[in-house]
C-alpha atoms as a printed R data frame, in Angstrom:
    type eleno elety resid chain resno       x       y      z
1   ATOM     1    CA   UNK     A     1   0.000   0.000  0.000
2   ATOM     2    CA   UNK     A     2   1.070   3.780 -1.075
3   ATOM     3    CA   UNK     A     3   1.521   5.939  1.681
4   ATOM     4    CA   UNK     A     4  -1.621   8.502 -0.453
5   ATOM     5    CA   UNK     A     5  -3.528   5.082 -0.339
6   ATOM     6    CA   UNK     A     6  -2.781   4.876  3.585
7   ATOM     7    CA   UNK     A     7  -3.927   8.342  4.231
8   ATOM     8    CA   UNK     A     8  -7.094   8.031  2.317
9   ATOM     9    CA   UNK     A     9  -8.091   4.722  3.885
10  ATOM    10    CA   UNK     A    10  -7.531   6.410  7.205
11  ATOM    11    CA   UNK     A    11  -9.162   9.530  6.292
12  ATOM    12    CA   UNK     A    12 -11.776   7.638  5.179
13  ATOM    13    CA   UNK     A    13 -12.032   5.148  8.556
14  ATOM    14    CA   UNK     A    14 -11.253   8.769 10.780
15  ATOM    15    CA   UNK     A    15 -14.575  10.444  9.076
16  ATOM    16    CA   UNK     A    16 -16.623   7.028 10.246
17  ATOM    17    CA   UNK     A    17 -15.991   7.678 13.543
18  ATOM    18    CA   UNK     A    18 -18.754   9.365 15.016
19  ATOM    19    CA   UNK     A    19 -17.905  13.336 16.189
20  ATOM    20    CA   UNK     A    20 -18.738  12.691 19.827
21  ATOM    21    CA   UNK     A    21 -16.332  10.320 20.077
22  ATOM    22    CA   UNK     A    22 -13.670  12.451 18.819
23  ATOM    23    CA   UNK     A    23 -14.623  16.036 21.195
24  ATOM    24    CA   UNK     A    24 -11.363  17.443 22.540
25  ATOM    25    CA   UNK     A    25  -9.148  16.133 19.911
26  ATOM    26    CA   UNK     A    26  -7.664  18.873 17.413
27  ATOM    27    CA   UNK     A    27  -7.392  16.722 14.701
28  ATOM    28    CA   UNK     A    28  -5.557  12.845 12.640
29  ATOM    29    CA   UNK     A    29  -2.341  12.994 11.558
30  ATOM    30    CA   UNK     A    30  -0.500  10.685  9.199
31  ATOM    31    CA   UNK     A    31   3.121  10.382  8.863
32  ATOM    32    CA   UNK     A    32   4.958   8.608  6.319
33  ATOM    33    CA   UNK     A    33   7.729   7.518  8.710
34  ATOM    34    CA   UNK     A    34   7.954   4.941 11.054
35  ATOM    35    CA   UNK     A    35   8.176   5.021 14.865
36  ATOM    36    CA   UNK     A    36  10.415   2.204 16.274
37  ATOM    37    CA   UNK     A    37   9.502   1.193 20.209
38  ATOM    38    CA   UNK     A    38  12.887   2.624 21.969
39  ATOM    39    CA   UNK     A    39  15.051  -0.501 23.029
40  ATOM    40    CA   UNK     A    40  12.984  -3.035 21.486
41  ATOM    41    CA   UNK     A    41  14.225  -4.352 17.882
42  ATOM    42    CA   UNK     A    42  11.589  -5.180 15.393
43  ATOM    43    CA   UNK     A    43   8.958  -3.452 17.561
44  ATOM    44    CA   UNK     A    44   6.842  -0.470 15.905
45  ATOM    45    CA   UNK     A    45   4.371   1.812 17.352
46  ATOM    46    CA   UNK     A    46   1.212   2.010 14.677
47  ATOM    47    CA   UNK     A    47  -0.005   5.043 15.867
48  ATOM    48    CA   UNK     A    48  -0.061   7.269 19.194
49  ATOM    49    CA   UNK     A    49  -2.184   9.342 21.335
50  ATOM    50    CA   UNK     A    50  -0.632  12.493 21.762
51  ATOM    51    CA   UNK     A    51  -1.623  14.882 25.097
52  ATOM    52    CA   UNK     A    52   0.491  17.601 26.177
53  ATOM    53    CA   UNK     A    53  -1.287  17.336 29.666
54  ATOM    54    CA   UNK     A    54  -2.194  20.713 32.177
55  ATOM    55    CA   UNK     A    55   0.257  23.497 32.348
56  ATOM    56    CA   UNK     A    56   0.746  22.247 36.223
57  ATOM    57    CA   UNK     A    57   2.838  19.408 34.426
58  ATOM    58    CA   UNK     A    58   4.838  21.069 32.253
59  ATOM    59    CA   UNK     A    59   1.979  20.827 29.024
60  ATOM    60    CA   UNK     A    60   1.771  23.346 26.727
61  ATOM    61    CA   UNK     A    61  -1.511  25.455 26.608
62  ATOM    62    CA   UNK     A    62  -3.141  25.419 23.513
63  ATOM    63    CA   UNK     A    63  -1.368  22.817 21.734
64  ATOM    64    CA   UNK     A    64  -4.225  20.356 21.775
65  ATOM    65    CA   UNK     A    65  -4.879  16.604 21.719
66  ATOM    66    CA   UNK     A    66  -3.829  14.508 18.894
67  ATOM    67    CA   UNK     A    67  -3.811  11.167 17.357
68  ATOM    68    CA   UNK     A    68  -1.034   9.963 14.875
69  ATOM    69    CA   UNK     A    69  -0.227   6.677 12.201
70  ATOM    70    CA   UNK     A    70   2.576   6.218 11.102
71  ATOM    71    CA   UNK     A    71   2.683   4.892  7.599
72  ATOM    72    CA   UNK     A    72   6.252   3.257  7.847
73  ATOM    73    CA   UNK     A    73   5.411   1.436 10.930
74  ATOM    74    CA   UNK     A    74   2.526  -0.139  9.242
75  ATOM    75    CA   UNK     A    75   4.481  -1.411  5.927
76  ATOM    76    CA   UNK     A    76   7.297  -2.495  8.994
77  ATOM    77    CA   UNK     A    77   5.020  -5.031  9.978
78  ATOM    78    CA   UNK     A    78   2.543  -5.834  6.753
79  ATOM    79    CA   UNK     A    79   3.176  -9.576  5.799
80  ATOM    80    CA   UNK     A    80   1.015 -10.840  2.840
81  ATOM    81    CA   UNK     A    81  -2.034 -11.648  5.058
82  ATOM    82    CA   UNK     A    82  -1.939  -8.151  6.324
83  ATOM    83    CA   UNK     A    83  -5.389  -6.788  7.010
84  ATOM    84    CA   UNK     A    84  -4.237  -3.023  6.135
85  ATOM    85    CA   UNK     A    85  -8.124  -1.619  6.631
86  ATOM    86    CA   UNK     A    86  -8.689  -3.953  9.695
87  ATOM    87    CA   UNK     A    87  -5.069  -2.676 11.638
88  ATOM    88    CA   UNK     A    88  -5.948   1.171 10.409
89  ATOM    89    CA   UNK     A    89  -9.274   0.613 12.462
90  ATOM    90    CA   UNK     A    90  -8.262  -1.343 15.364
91  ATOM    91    CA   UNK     A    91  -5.037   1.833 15.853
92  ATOM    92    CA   UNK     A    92  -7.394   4.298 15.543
93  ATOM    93    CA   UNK     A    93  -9.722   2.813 18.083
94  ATOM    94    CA   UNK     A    94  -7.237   2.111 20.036
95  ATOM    95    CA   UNK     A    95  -5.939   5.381 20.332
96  ATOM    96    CA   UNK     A    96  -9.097   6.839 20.288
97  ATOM    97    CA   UNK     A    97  -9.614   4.870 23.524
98  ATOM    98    CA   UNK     A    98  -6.325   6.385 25.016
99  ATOM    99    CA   UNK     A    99  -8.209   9.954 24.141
100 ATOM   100    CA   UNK     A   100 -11.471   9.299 25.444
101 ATOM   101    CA   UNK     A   101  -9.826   7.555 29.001
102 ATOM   102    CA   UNK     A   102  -8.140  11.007 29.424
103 ATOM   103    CA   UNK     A   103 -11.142  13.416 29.305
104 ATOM   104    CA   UNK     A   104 -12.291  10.827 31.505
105 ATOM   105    CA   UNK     A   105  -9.053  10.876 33.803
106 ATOM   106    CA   UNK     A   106  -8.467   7.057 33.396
107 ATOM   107    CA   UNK     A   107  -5.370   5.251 32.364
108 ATOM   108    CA   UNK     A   108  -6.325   1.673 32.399
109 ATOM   109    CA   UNK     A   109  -5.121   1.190 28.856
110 ATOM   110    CA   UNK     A   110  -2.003   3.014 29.471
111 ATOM   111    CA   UNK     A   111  -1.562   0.122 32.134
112 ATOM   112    CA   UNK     A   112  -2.402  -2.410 29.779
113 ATOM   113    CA   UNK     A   113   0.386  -0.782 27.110
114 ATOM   114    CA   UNK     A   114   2.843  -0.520 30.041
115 ATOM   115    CA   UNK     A   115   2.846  -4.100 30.776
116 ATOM   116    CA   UNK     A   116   2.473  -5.047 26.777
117 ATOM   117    CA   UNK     A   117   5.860  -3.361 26.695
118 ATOM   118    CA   UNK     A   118   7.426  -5.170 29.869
119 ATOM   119    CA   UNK     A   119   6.302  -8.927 28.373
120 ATOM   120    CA   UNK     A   120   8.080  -8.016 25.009
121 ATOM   121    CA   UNK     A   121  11.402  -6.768 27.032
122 ATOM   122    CA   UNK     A   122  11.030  -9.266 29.333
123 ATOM   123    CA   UNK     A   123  11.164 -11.966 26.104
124 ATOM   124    CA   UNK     A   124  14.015 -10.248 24.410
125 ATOM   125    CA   UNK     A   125  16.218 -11.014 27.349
């Protein structure tokens, strides 16, 4: 898949998503790099919810809640079978969860990522 093609499809997937859902957030980005996992080979991050947080910790007023793809973390781990639609939708709900946990002031999938992350360090040794 064509990074334009990428964009479109998650365009396309972002404009499903029903605007109540998606109150507070200033807008879907889509890069064309990837984002490696720091210290873990061969692991990608597909996309990211991006909060700057209050002021009281150092956030920076204004700058808004975001969600990003990245494109080159998607073709890192695309294998024939690769459901391109079906991973664009699970990342953006995914990180649309991450969004809607904050205005909420909940982390439990932060958690969840958290420990994610430990198993796969933990296997690498």
């Amino acid at each position: 898949m064509t990074y334009a093609a990428f964009r479109a499809l998650a365009e396309r997937l972002w404009e499903e998503i029903p605007e109540e859902f998606k109150r507070g957030l200033q807008g879907l980005h889509v890069l064309e790099e990837a984002k490696a996992e720091p210290g873990l080979v061969g692991v990608f991050r597909l996309g990211e919810y991006l909060d700057p947080g209050p002021p009281s910790l150092f956030g920076w007023e204004g700058l808004g809640r975001h969600i990003v793809l990245y494109y080159g973390s998607f073709l890192a781990v695309a294998d024939e079978g690769f459901d391109w639609e079906e991973e664009v939708w699970q990342t953006l709900l995914h990180e649309l969860r991450h969004h809607l946990e904050a205005l909420g002031g909940r982390d439990d999938l932060i958690r969840e990522d958290l420990e994610r992350l430990r198993a796969f360090r933990e296997a690498e040794g």
